[in-house]
C-alpha positions in Angstrom: 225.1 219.1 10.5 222.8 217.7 13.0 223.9 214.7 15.0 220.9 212.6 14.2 220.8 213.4 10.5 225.0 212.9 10.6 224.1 209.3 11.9 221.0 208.8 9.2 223.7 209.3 6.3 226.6 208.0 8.1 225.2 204.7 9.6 224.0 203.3 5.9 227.3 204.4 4.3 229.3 202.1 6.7 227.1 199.6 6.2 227.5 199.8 2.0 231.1 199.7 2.4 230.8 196.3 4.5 228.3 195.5 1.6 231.2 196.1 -0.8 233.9 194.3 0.8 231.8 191.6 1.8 230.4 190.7 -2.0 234.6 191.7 -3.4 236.5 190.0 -0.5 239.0 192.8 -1.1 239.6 193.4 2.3 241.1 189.6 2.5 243.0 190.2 -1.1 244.8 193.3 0.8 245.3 191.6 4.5 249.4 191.3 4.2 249.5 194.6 3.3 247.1 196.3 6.2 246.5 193.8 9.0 249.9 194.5 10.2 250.5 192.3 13.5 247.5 192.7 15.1 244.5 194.7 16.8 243.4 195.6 20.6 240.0 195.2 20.5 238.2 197.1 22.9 235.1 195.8 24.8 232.8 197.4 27.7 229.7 195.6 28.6 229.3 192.3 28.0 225.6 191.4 28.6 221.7 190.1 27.7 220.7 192.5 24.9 218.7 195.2 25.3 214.9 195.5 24.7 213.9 197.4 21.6 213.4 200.9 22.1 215.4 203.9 23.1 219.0 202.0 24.0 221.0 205.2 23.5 224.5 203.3 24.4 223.9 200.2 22.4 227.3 200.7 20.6 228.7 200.0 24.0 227.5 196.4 24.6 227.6 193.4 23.1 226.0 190.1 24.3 228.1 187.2 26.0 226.9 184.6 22.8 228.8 187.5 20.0 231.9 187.2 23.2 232.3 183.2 22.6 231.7 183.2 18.5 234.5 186.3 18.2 236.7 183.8 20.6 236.5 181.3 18.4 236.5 182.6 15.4 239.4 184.6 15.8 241.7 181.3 16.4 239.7 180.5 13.7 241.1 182.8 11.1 244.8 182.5 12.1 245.2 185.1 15.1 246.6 184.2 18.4 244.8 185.8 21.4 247.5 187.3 23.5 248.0 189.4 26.9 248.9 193.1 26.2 252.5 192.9 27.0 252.8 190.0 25.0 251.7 192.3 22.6 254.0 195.0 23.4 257.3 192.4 23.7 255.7 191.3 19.5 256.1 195.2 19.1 259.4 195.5 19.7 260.6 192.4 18.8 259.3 192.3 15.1 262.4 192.6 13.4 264.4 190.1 15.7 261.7 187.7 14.6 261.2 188.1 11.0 260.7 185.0 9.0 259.5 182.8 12.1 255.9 182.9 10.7 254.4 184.6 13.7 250.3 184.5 13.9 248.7 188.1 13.4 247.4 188.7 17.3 244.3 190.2 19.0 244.2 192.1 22.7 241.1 191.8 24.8 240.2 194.8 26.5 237.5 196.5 28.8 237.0 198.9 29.7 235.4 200.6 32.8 235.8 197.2 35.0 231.8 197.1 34.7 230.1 194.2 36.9 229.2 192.2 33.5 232.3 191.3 32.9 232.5 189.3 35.4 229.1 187.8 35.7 229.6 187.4 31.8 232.3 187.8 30.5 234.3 186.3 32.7 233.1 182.5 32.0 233.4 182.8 28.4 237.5 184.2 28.8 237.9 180.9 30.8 236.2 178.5 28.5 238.6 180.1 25.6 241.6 180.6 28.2 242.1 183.6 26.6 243.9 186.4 28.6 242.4 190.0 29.3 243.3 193.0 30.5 240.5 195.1 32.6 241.2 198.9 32.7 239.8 200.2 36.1 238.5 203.6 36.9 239.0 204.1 40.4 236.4 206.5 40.8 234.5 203.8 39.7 235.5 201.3 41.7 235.0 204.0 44.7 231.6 204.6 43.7 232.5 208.1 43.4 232.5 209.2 40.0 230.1 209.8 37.4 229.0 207.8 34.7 227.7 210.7 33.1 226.5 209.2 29.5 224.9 206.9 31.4 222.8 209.3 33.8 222.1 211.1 30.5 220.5 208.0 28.4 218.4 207.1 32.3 217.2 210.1 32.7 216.4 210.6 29.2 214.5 207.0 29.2 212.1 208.4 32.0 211.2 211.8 31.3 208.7 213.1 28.8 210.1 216.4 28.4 213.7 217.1 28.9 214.7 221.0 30.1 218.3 221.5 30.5 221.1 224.5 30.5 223.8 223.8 29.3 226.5 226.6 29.1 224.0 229.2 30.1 221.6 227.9 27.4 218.5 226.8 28.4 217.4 224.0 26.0 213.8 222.1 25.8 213.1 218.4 24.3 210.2 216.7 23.9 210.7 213.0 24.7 208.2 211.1 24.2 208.3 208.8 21.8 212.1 206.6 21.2 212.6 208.6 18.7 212.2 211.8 20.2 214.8 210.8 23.0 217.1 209.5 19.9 217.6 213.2 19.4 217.7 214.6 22.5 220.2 212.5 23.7 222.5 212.9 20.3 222.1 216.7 20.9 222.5 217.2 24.3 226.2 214.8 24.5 227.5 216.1 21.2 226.9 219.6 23.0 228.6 218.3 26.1 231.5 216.0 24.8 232.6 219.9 23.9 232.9 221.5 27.4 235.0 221.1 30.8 233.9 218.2 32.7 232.8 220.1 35.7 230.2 221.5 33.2 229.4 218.2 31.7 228.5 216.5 35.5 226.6 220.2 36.1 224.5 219.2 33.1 223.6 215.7 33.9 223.4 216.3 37.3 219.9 218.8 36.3 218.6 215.6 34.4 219.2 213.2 37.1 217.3 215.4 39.6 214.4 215.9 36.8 214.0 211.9 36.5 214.9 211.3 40.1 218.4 209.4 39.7 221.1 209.2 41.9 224.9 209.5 40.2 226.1 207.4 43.0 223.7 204.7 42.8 224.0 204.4 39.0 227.5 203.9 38.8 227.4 201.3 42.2 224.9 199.6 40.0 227.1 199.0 37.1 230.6 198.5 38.1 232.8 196.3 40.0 233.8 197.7 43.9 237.3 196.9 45.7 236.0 193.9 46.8 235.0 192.2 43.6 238.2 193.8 41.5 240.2 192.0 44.1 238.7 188.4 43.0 239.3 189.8 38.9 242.7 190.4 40.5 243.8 186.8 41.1 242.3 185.8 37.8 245.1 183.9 35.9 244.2 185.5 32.8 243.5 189.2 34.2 245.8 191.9 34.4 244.3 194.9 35.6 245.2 198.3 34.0 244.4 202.3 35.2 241.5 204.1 33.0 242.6 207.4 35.4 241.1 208.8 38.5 237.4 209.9 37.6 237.3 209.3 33.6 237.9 212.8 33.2 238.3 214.4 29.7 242.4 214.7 30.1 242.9 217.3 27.3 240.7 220.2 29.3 242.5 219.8 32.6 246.0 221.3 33.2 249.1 219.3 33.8 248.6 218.9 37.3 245.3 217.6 37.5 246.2 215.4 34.7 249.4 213.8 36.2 246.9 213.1 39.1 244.3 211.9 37.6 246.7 209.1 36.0 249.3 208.6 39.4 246.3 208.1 42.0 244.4 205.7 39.7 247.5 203.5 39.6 248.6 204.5 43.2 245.1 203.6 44.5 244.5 200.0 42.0 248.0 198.8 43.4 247.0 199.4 47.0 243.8 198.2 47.0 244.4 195.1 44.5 248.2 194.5 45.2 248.9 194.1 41.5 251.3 196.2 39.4 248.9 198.3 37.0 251.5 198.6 34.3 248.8 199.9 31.4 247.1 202.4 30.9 243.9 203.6 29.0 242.7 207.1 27.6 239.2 208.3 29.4 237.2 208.0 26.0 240.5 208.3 24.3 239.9 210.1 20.6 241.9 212.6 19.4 239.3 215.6 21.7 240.3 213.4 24.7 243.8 212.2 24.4 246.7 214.1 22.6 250.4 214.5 22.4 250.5 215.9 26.2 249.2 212.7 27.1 251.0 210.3 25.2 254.3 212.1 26.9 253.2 212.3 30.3 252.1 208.6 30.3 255.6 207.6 28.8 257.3 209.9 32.1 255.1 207.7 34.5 256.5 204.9 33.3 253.5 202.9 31.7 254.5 200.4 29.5 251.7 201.3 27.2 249.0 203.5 26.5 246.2 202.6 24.3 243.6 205.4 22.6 240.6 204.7 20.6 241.6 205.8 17.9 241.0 203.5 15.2 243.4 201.4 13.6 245.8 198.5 13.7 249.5 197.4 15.5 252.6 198.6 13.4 256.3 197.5 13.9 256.9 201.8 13.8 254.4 201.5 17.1 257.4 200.7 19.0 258.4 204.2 19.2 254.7 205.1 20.3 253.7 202.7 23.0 251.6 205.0 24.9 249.5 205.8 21.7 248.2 202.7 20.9 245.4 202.5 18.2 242.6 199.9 19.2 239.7 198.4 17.7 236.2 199.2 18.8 234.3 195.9 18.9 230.7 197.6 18.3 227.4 196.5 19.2 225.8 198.4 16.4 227.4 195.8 14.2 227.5 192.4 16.0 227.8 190.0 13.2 231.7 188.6 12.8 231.2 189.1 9.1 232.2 192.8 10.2 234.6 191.8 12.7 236.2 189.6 9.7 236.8 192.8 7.7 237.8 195.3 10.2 240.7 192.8 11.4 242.1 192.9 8.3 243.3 196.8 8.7 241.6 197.4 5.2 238.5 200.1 6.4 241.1 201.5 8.8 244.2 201.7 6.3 241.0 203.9 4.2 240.0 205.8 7.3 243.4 207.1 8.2 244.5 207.7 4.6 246.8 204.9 4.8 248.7 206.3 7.9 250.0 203.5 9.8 250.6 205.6 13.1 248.8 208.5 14.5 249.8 210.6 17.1 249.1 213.7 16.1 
């Protein structure tokens, strides 16, 4: 099916099933049976919203005022607000502490250390005192890697006609109007998100020169350097964690390139920052991304944990599965704590994983 007609059905689905639990309050009836102990939620920027218009990585953003209400709203409804290895010691320390009436829990999360969340995010974590953990890409950090879905959306913003090859196809979009770059862009990453990344930065690469862009500039524009990770770095409530070498897409690299893409990132964040990287997350992290090959190669390197995005919430059984963590995608399409509410309660996720409480597979 197309992308953009998949979205048009999928899109108003989601939002009738919020519709139902919302009017039922089912999702709260159900709680102690699929909340479990607790969610990572998983943020990236944290900014001003976007204009109307063509914002083709909305989903990725949400603004600093939806940062403080989920803050407080969260104590609000019961949860404490924890460090990931709090989280992991509340793993494997469920049964010890049965019957002491621990508080369901929430991790904070970003990903891609982008320069937001420190000019504004950052504020809001202090005035709540809640602890973070910042996943760094140190390609990133290098200004050396590609933000790739982030050239595409640019490039896509500017041009009126898109012409592109990807895989020895040569494709033509007219993009004139928002809409018309709505499905350009759908098309063209769904079609990428399927190939090697050397093919994927190929791709993007013919866009950026098309709309005159420059990778390096986009991705010096957007996220933290050295200097400023360093300042994260002696945040009280920051600990910083790897997000591998140059965000590759692990599962179409072999083992090598893998293993290095998730040694140097930590080697290279523990030199330049002096801190012990002791996380680790999963370049986009689904199951195309991250897989059992992963999980086990993560668990040889010694991280403590691993977290995915795969959707879902923390388990007692995810003892045995540290480095295939489930975590909650906090979603700028839907920035309204009403939907927040629900998802924290496990309920849509206990429905979307067909009542699964662990997926590794």
């Amino acid at each position: 099916m197309n992308v953009s007609l998949l979205r048009h059905f999928r899109e108003p689905l989601i939002d009738r099933g919020f519709a139902f639990l919302k009017a039922t309050g089912l999702h709260h009836t159900l709680a102690p049976w699929t909340r479990g102990l607790g969610s990572i939620l998983m943020f990236h920027h944290v900014r001003p919203a976007p204009g109307d218009g063509f914002a083709p990585n909305r989903l990725l953003e949400i603004t600093p005022e939806f940062l403080d209400e989920i803050l407080t709203k969260v104590v609000a409804a019961g949860f404490d607000i924890v460090s990931l290895d709090e989280a992991v010691a509340r793993i494997g320390q469920t049964d010890l502490l049965k019957g002491q009436g621990l508080r369901p829990f929430v991790v904070l999360t970003f990903d891609d250390a982008y320069r937001d969340n420190r000019v504004h995010a950052l504020p809001i974590l202090r005035k709540h005192q809640a602890p973070f953990t910042l996943f760094v890409t140190s390609g990133f950090a290098e200004g050396t890697a590609r933000l790739w879905w982030v050239e595409l959306g640019q490039a896509i913003a500017r041009l009126e006609q898109v012409k592109l090859v990807i895989a020895g196809k040569s494709v033509t979009f007219s993009t004139r109007t928002s809409a018309q770059k709505r499905v350009a862009y759908d098309w063209i990453y769904w079609r990428l998100r399927h190939l090697h990344d050397a093919e994927i930065l190929a791709a993007t690469a013919q866009l950026c020169d098309q709309a005159s862009l420059f990778p390096t500039e986009i991705v010096r524009s957007l996220c933290m350097n050295w200097d400023e990770l360093r300042l994260m770095a002696k945040e009280p409530l920051c600990s910083i964690g790897a997000h591998s070498k140059t965000h590759a897409l692990l599962t179409r690299h072999e083992d090598a390139v893998v293993e290095d893409e998730l040694v140097a990132s930590r080697q290279l964040i523990e030199q330049e920052l002096t801190v012990e990287a002791r996380h680790l997350a999963y370049p986009l992290g689904d199951r195309q991304s991250a897989g059992q090959r992963e999980f086990a190669l993560a668990k040889r390197l010694g991280y403590v944990s691993a977290v995915t995005t795969r959707p879902g919430m923390l388990f007692p059984t995810h003892a045995n599965h540290l480095t295939a963590l489930p975590r909650m995608s906090v979603n700028g399409l839907w920035s309204d704590w009403s939907y927040l509410d629900m998802l924290l309660t496990g309920l849509p996720f206990a429905l979307w994983n067909h009542g699964r409480r662990v997926i590794v597979d």
